[in-house]
C-alpha positions in Angstrom: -18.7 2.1 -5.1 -17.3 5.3 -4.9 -15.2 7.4 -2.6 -16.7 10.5 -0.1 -14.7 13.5 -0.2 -14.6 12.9 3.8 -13.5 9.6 3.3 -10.4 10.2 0.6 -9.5 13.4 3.2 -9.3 10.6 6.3 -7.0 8.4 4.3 -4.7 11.7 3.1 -4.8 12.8 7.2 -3.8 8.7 8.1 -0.3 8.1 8.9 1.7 5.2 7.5 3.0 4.3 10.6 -0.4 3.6 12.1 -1.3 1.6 9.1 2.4 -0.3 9.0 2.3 -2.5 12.0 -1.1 -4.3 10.9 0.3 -4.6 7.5 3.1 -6.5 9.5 0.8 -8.7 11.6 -1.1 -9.6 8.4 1.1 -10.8 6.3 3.1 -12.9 9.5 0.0 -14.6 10.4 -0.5 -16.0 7.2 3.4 -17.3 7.2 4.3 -14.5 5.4 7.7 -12.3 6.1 8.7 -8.9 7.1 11.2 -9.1 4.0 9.0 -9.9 1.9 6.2 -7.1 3.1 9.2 -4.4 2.0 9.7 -6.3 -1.1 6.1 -5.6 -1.9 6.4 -2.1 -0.5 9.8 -0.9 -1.8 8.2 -2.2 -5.6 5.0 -0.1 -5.5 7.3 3.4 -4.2 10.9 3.3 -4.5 11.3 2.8 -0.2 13.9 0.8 0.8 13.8 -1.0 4.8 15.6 2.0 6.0 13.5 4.5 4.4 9.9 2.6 5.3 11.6 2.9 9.2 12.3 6.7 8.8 8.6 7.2 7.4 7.2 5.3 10.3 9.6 7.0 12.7 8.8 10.9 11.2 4.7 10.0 11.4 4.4 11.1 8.1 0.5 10.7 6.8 -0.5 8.9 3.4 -0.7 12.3 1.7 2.9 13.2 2.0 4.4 9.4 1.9 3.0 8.9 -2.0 4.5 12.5 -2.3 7.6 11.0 -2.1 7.2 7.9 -3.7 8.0 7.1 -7.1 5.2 4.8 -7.5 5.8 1.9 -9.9 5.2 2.4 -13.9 3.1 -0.7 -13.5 0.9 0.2 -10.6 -1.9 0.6 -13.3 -1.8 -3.1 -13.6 -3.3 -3.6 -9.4 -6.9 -4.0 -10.3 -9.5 -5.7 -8.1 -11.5 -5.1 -4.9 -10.4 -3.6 -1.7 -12.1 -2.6 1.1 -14.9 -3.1 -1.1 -13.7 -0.6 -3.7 -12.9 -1.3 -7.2 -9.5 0.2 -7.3 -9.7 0.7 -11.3 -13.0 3.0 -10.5 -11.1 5.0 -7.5 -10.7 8.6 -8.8 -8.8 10.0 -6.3 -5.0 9.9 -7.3 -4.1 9.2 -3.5 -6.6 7.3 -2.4 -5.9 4.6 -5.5 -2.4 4.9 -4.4 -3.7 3.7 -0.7 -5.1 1.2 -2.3 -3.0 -0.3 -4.5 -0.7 -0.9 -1.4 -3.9 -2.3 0.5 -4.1 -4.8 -2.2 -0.4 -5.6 -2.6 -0.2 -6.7 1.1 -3.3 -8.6 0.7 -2.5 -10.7 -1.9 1.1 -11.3 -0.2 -0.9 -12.3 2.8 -3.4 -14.2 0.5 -0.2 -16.3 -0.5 0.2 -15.1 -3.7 3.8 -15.7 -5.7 5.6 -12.3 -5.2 6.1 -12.8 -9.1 2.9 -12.3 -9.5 2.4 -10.0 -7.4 5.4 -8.0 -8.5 3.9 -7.1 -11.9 6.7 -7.2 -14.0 
């Protein structure tokens, strides 16, 4: 399945704070922690807790928050379906990048070991 122009511009214009609080409520329903969500978060693009907070705080939309990421060497290695997108067939540099995070807190919700999930 691949991306519309329309949609990879709606994910670019989305802010992470929006996004952030059901990520949150996700990964706490299924027994999950708030640690462990910016475990998964800070691995994927450098952000520590206090930097998430400031990104959620300043509104900042997807487009600009992988802007100043330094996204994991081993991001290449998130592969599956999302949304119902194969992320390996995304060509969109930022809307894989939406993605693989989509994916990361979904297997952390999914009860995944963060090992695993962690690609190391």
């Amino acid at each position: 399945m691949k991306t519309t122009p329309e949609h990879d511009e709606r994910i670019a214009k989305m802010t992470f704070g929006s996004v952030y609080p059901h990520y949150i409520t996700k990964v706490e329903s299924k027994g999950r922690t708030i640690e462990e969500l910016h475990q998964v978060i800070e691995w994927l693009t450098g952000f520590d807790e206090k930097r998430i907070q400031e990104l959620v705080d300043e509104k900042v939309a997807f487009e600009i928050f992988f802007q100043k990421a330094k996204l994991n060497p081993n991001a290449h290695l998130i592969t599956g379906v999302i949304c119902g997108y194969r992320i390996e067939e995304i060509e969109n540099p930022l809307t894989k990048q939406v993605r693989y995070l989509d994916k990361l807190v979904d297997e952390l919700a999914k009860g995944k070991k963060l090992e695993k999930i962690l690609r190391k």
